[in-house]
SERO-4910 file (N, C-alpha, C, O; in steps of 0.05 Angstrom, whole numbers):
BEGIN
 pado doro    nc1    nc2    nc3   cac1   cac2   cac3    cc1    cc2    cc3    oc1    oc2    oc3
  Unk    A     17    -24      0      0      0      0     17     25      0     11     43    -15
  Unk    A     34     27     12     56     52     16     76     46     -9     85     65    -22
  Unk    A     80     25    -14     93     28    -50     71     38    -69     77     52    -88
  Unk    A     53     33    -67     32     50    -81     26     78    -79     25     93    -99
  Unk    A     23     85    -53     24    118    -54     50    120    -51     55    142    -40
  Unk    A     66    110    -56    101    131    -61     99    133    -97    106    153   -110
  Unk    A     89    110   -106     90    112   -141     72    136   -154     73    151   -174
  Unk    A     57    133   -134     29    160   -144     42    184   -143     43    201   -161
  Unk    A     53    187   -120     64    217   -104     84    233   -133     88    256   -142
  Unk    A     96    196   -139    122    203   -162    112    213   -184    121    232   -196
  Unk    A     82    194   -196     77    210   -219     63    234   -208     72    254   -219
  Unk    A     50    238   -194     37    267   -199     64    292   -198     64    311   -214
  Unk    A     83    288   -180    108    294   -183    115    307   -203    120    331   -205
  Unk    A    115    282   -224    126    291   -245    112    298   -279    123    305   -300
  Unk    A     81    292   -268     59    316   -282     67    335   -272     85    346   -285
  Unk    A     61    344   -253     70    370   -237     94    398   -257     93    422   -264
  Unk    A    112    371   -258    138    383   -271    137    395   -288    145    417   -294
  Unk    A    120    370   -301    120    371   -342     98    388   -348     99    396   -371
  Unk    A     80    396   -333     61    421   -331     71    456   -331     62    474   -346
  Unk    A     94    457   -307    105    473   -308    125    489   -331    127    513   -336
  Unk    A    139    459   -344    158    465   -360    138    472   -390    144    486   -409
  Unk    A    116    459   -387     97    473   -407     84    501   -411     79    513   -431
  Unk    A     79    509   -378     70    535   -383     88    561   -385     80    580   -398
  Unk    A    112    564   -373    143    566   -385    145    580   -401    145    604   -405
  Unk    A    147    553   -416    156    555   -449    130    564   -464    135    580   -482
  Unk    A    101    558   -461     81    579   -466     85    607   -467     79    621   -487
  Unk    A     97    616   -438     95    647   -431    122    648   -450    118    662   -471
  Unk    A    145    638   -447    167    648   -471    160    648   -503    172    660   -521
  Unk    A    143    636   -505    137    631   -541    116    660   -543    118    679   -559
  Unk    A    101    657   -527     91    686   -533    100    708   -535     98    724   -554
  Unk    A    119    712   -502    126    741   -512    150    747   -536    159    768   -545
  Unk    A    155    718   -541    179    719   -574    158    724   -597    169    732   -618
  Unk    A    131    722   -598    117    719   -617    108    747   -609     95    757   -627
  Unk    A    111    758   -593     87    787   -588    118    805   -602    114    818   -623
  Unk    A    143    806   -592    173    815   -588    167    820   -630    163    842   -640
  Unk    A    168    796   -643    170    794   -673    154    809   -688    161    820   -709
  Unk    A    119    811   -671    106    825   -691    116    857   -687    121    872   -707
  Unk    A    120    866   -659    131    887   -654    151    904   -674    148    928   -681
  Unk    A    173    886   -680    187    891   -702    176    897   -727    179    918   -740
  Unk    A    159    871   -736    149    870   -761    128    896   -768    124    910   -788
  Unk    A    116    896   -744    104    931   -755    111    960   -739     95    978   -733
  Unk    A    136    958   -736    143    985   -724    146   1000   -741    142    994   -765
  Unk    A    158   1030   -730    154   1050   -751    175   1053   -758    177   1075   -768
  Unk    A    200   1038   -758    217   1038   -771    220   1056   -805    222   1078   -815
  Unk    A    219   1026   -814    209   1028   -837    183   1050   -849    187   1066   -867
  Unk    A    167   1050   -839    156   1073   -852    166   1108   -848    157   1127   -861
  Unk    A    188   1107   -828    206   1132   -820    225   1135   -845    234   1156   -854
  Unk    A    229   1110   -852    257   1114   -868    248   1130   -895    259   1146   -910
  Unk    A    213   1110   -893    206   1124   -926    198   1160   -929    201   1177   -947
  Unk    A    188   1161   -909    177   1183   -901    210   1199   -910    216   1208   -933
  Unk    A    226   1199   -885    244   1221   -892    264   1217   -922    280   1235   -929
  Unk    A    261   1194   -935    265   1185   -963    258   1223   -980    270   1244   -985
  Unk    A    227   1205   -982    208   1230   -999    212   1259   -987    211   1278  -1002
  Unk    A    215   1261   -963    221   1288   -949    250   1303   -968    253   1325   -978
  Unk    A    263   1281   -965    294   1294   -981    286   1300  -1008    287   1322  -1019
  Unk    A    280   1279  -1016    275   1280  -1044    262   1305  -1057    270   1313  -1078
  Unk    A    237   1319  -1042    221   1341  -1044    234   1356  -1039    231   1376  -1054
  Unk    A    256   1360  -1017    273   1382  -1022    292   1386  -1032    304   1407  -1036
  Unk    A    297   1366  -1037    324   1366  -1062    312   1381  -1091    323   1400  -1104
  Unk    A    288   1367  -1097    275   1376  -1123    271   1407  -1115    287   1421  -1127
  Unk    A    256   1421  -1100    253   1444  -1090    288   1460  -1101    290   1470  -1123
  Unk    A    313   1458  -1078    330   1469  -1091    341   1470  -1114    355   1489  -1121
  Unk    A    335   1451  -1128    340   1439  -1154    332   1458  -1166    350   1473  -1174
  Unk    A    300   1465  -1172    282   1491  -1191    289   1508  -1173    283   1528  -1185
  Unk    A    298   1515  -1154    310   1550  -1147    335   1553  -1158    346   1575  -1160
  Unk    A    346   1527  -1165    378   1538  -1166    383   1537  -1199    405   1543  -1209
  Unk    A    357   1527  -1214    354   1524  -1245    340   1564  -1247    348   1582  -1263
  Unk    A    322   1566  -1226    310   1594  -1233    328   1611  -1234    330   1629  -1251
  Unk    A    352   1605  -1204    376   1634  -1200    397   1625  -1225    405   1644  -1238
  Unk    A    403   1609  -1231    414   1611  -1253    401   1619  -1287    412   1619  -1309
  Unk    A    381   1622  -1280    364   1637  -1311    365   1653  -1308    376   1668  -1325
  Unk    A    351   1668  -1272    362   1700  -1278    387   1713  -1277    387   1736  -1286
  Unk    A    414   1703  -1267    432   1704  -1277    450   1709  -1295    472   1719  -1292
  Unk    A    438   1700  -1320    436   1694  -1340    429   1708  -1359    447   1719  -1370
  Unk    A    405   1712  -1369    390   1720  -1384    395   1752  -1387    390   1762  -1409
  Unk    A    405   1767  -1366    417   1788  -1376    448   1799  -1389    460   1820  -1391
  Unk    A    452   1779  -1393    487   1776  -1412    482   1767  -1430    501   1768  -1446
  Unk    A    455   1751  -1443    444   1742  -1473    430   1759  -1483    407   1761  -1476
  Unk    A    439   1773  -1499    427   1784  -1524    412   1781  -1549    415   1763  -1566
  Unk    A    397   1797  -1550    386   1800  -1583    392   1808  -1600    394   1833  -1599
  Unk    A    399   1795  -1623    415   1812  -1644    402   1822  -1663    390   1802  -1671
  Unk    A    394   1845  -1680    387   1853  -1704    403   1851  -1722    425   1849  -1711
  Unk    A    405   1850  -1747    415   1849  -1772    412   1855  -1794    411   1838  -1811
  Unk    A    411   1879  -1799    403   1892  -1831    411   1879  -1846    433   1870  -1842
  Unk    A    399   1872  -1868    419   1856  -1892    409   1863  -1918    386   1873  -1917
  Unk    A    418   1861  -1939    405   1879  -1966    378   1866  -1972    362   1877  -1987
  Unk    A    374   1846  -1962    345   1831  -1962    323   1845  -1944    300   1849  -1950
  Unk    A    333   1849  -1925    312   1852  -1898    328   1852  -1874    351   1860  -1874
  Unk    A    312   1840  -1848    316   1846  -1826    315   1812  -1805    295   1800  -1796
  Unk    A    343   1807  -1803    340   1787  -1790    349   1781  -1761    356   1803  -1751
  Unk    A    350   1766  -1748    352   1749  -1719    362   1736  -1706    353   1714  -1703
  Unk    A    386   1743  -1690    397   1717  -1678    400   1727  -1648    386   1744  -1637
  Unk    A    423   1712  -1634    418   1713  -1606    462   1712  -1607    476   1704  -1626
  Unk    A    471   1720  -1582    496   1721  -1568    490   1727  -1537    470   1733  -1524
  Unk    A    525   1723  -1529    521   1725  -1499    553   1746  -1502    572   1745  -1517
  Unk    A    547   1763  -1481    578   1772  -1467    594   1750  -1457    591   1731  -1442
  Unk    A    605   1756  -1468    634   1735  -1460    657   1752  -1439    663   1745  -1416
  Unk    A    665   1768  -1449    681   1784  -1427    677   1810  -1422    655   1822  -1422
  Unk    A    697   1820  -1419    696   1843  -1407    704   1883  -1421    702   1907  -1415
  Unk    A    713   1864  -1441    713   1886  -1461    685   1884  -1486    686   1884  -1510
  Unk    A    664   1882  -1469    644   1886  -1490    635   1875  -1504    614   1881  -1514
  Unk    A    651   1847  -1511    644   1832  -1530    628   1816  -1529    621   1810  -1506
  Unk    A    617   1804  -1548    593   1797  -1557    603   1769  -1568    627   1771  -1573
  Unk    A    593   1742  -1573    599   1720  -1590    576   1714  -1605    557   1719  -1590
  Unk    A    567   1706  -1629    546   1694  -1644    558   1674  -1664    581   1664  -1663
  Unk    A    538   1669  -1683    556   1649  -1710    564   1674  -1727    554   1697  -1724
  Unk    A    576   1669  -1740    578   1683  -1770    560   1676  -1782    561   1691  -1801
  Unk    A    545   1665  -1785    519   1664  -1802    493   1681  -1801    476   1684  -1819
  Unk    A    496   1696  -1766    477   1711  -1760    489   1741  -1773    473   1759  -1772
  Unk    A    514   1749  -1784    513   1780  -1789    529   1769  -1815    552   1776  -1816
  Unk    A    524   1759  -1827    544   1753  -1848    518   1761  -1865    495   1753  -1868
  Unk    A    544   1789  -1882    517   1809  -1908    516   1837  -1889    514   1856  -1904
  Unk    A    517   1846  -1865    508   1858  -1851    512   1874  -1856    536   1879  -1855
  Unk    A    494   1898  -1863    496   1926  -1868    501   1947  -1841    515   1968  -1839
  Unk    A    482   1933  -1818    479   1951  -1795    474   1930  -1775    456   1914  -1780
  Unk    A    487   1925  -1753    487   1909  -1727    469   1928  -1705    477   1951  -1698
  Unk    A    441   1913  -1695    428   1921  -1666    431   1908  -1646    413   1892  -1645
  Unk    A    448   1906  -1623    446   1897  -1600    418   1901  -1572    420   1915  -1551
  Unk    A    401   1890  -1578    380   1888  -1558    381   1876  -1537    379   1852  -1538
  Unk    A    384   1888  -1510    384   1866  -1482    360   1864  -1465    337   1874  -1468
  Unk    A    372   1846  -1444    345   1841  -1432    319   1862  -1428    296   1860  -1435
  Unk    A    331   1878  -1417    316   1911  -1405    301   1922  -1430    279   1933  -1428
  Unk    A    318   1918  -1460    306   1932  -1478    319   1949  -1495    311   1957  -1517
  Unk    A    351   1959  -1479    371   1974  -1487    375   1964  -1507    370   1940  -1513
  Unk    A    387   1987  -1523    394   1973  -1557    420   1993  -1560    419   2016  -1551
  Unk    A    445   1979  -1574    467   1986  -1579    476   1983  -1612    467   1965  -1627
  Unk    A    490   1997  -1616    503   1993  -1643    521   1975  -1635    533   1979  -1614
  Unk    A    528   1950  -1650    550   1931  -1654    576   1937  -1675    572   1943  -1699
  Unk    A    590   1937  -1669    623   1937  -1686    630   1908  -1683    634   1896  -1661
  Unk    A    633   1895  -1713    633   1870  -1723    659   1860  -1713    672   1868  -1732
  Unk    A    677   1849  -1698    716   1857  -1699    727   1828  -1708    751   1827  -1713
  Unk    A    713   1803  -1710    716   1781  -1718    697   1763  -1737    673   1767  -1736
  Unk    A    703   1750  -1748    678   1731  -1757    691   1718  -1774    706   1729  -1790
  Unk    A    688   1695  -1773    700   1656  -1780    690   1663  -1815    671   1677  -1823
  Unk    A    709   1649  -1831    705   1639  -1855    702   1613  -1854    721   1605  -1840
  Unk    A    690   1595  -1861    691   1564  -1856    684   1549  -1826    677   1526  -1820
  Unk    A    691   1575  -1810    674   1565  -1777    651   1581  -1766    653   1604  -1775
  Unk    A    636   1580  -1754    613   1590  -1754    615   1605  -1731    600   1600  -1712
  Unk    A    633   1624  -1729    625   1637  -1692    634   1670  -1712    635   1672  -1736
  Unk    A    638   1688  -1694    639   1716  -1696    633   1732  -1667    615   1726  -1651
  Unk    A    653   1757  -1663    660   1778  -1647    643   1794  -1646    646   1796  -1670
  Unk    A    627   1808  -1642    613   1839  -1635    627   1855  -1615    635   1842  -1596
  Unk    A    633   1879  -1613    643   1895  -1595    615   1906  -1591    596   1904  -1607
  Unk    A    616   1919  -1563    592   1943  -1557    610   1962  -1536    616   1950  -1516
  Unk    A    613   1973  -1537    640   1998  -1518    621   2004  -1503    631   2014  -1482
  Unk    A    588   2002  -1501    576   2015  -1475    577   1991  -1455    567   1996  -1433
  Unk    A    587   1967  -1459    585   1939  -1440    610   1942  -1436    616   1924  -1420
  Unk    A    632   1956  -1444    657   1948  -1427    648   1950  -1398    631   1968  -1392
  Unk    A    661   1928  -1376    661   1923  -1351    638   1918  -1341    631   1923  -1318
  Unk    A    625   1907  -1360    597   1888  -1346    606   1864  -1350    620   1856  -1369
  Unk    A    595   1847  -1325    593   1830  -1316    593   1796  -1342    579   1776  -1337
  Unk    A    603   1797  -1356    599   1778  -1373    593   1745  -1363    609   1737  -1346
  Unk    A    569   1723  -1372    570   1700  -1373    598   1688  -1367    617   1696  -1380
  Unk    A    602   1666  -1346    628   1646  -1340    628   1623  -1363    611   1608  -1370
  Unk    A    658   1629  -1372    660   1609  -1394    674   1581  -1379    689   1583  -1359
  Unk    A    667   1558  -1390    683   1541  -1386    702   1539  -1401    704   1547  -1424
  Unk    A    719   1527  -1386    755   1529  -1399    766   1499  -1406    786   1494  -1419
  Unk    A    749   1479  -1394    759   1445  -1388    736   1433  -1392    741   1409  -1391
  Unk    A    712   1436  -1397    686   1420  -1398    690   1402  -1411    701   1408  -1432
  Unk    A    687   1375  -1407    684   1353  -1428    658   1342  -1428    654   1328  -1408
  Unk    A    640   1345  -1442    609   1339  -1455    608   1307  -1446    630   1301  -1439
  Unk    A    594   1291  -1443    577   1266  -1435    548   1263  -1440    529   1276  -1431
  Unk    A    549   1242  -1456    520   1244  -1456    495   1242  -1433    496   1229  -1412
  Unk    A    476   1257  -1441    464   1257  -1401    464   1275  -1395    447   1282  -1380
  Unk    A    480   1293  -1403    494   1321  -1383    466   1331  -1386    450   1323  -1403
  Unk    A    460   1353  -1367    442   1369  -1366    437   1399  -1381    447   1416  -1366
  Unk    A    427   1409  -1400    447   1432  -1409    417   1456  -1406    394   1450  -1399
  Unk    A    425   1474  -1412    404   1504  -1417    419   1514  -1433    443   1518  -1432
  Unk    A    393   1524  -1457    396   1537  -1479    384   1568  -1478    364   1572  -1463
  Unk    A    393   1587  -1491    384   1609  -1482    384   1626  -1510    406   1624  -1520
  Unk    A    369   1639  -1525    372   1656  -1539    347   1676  -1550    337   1689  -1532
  Unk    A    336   1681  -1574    318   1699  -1579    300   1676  -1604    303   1686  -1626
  Unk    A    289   1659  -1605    285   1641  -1626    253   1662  -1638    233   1671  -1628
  Unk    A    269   1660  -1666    240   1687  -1678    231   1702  -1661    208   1710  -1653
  Unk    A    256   1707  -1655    256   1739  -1643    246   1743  -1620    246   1766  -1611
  Unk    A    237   1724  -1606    223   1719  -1579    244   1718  -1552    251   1697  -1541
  Unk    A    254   1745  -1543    262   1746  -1530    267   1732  -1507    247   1726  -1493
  Unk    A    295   1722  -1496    301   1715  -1465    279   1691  -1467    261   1690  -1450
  Unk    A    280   1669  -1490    279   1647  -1486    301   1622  -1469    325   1621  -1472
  Unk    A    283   1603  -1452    296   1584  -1453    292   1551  -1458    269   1542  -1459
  Unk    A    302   1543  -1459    293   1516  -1462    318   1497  -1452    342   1503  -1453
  Unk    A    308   1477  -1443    314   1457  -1432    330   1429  -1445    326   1428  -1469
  Unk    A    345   1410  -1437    351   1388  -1452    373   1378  -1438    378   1385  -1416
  Unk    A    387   1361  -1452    411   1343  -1445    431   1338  -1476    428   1338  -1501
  Unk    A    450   1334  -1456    473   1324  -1494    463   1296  -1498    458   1280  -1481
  Unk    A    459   1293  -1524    443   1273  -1529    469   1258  -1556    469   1235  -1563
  Unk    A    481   1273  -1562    502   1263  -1574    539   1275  -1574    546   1297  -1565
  Unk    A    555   1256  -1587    581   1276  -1584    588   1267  -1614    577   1252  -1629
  Unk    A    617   1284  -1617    628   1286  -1638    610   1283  -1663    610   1263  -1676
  Unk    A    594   1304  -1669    578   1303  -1688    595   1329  -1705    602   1351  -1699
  Unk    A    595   1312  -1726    610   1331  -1752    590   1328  -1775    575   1310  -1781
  Unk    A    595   1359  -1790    578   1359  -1814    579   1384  -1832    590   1405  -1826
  Unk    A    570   1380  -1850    578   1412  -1869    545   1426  -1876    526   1413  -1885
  Unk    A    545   1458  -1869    529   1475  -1870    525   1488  -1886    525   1509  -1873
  Unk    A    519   1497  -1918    521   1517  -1928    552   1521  -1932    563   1504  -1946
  Unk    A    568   1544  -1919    603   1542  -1933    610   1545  -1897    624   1564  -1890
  Unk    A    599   1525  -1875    612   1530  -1853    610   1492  -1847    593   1474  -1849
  Unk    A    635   1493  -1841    645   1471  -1825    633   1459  -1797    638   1476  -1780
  Unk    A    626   1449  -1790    616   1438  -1756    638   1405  -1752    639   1384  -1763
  Unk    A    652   1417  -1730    672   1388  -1722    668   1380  -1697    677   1396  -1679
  Unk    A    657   1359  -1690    658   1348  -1664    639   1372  -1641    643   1380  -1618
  Unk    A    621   1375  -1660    591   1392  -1634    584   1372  -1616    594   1350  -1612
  Unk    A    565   1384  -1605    545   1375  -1580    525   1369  -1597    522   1386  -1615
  Unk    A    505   1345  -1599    486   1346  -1608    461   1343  -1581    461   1323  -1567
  Unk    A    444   1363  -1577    428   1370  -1557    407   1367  -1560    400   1366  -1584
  Unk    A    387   1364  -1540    361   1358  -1547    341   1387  -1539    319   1393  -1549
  Unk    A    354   1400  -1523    340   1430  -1518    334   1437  -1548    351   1436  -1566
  Unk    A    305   1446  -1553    290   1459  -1579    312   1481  -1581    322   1491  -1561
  Unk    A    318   1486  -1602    317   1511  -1614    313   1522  -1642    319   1508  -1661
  Unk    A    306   1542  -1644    294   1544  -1672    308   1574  -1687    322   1589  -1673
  Unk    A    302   1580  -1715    312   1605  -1723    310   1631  -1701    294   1640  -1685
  Unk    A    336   1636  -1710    344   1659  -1671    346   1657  -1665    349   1675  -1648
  Unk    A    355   1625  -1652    375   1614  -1628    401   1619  -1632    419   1622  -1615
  Unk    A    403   1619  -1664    433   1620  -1669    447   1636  -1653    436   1658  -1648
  Unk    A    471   1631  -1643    495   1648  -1629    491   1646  -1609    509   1657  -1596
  Unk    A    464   1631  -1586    458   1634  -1569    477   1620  -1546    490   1604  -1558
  Unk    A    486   1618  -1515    501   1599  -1507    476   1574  -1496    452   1575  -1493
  Unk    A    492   1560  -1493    493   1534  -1490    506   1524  -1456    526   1510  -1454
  Unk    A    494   1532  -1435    504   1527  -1403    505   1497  -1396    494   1479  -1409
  Unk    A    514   1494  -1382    521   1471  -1370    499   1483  -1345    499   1505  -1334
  Unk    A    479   1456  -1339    457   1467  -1310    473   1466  -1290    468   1485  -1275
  Unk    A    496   1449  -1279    504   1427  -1253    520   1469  -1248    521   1480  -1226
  Unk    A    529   1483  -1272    551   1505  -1261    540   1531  -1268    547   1550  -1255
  Unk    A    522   1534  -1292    514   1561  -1310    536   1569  -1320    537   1593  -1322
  Unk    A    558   1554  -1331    582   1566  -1344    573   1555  -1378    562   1534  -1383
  Unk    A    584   1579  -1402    583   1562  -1421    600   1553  -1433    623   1562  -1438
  Unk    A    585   1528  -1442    600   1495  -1455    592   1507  -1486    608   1499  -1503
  Unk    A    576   1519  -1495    570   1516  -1528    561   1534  -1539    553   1551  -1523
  Unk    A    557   1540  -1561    548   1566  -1581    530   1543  -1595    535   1521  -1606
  Unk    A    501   1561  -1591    480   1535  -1609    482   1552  -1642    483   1575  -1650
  Unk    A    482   1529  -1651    485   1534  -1688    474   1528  -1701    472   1542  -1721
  Unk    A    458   1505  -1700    437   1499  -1719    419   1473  -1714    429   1461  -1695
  Unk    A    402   1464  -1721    382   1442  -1721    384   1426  -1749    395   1431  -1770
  Unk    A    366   1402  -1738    353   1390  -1758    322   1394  -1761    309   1399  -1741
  Unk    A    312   1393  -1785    296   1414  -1785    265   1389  -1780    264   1366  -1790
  Unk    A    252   1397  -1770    222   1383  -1760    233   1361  -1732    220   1343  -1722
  Unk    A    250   1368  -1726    273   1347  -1705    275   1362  -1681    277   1386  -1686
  Unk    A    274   1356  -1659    280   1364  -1627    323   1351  -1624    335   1339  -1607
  Unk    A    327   1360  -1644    359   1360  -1649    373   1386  -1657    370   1398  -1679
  Unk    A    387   1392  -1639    407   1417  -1643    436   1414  -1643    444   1393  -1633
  Unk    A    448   1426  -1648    482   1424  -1655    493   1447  -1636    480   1469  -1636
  Unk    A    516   1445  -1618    528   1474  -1612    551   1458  -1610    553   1434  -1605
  Unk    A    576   1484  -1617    600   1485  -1624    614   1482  -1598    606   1501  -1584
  Unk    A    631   1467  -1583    639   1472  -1558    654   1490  -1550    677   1483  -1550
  Unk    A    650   1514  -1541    663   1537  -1536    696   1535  -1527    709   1555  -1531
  Unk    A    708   1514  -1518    728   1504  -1508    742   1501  -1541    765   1511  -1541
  Unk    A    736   1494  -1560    736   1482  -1589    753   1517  -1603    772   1519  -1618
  Unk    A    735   1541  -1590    746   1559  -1608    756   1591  -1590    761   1614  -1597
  Unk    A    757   1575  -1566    758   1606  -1550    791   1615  -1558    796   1639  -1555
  Unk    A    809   1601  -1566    834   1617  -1578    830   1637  -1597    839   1659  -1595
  Unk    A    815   1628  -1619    810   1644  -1635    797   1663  -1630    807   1684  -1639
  Unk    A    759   1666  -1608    749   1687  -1593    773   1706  -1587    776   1727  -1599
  Unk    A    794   1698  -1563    804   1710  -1551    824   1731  -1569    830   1754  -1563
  Unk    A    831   1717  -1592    846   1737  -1608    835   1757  -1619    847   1779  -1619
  Unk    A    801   1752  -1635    795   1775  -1648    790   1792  -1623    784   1816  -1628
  Unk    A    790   1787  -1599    785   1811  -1581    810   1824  -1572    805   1846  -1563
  Unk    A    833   1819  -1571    858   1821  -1567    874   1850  -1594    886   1871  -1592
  Unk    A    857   1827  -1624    875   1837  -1640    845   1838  -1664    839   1818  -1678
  Unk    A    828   1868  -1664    809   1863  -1674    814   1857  -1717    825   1873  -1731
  Unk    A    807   1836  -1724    816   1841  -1757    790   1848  -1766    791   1866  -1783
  Unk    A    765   1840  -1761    742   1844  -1782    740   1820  -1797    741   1800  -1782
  Unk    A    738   1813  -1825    740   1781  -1821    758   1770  -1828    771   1778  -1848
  Unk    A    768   1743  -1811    785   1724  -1810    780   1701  -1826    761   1686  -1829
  Unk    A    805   1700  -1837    813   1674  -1848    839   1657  -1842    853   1646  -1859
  Unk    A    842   1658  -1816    871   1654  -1808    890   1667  -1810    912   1658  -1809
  Unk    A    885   1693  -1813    893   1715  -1822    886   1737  -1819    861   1737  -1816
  Unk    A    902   1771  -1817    889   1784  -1817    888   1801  -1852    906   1805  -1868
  Unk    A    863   1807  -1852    852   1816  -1886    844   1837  -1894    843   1840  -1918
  Unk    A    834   1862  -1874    828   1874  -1878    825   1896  -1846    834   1885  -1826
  Unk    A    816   1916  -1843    806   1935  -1819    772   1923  -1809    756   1917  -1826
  Unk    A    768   1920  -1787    736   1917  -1782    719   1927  -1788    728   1920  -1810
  Unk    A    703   1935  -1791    677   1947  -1800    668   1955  -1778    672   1943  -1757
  Unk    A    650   1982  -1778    641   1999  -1763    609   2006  -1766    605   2022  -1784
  Unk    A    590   1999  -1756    577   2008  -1761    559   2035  -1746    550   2031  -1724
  Unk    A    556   2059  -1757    546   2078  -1739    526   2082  -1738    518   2099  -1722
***
């Protein structure tokens, strides 16, 4: 009888045990299972996205202020050009380049020119004195003596083009003043022949531009310095060409240095004046 209740005592004993070690490990599996979901929906993750889009919105924000301060910047060192010519009255676009006044466009915009108008942002209009302009390359000099020591457009000196790049185009397209338009280099080393002007290794861009862009610059967005002189299109095409300013600023720099009037690698003659 007493070996019997000692056997009993043992199992309930050791129900006892195996009860315990069950409810235990119950209470531990839960709070590992309560611990997991905790994780699985905290706000971690939705913090991260949150201040994601937060940046992002302000990044975009500085982005269009720093695209706007560089238009206005800008847009008053690009000019409008008039052009008398024994035909009529035509249109193109330049920027100040330095500091003696000068002016850059193609030679295609005053080439014939009887009488040069310099129109700027404000409205001012100047007489132009022709002091360079390309035979076979498409750029050309304007002097204006009332812009000595204004503030001229930053040229780049080292730019190397990539496709991608971000660019702004700026000029007067049919005559439509302190345009701009938008785009990217969409090609390089594009060579080709114009009428009697040469094009070697341009920018081919996707920024519109249309008749009157000519001479206009060509900025780089990431700096507002210019990379290009826009020159011409393909025509019914969102394709433009500009010359890379890096490509011809020796030559710029000379007709301003050493004015000839027009150049052919050479000097040929006195400049032309117009009063």
């Amino acid at each position: 009888m007493n070996n019997l209740n000692f056997r009993l005592r043992i199992h309930v004993f050791f129900v006892l045990i195996i009860t315990i070690c069950i409810f235990i490990a119950g209470i531990v599996w839960l709070q590992s299972k309560q611990q997991h979901y905790q994780h699985m929906s905290g706000s971690k993750l939705t913090t991260t996205l949150t201040t994601n889009e937060e940046i992002q919105t302000v990044t975009s924000i500085l982005s269009e202020e720093n695209l706007k301060k560089l238009i206005r910047d800008s847009q008053p060192k690009v000019v409008t050009i008039e052009v008398m010519k024994e035909d009529g009255l035509y249109f193109g676009s330049g920027f100040l380049y330095n500091g003696e006044g000068d002016i850059v466009t193609n030679a295609h915009v005053v080439e014939g020119a009887t009488e040069i108008t310099i129109k700027l942002a404000d409205e001012t209009e100047y007489s132009g004195i022709l002091i360079g302009v390309g035979k076979g390359i498409d750029i050309a000099v304007i002097r204006v003596p009332e812009l000595i020591g204004q503030e001229p457009l930053k040229i780049s000196r080292r730019y190397v083009g990539e496709i991608g790049n971000h660019v702004v185009a700026l000029g007067s397209p049919l005559g439509l003043e302190n345009t701009v338009t938008l785009g990217i280099i969409s090609g390089l080393d594009r060579s080709f022949t114009l009428q009697e002007y040469e094009y070697v290794d341009t920018y081919q861009i996707s920024a519109p531009i249309s008749p009157g862009s000519s001479g206009g610059p060509l900025l780089d967005r990431a700096t507002g310095e210019v990379i290009g002189i826009n020159s011409a299109k393909v025509n019914s095409e969102t394709i433009g060409f500009s010359i890379p300013i890096v490509t011809v600023l020796p030559i710029l720099e000379n007709w301003s240095k050493h004015p000839y009037g027009i150049i052919n690698n050479s000097p040929e003659e006195d400049p032309p004046s117009y009063d």
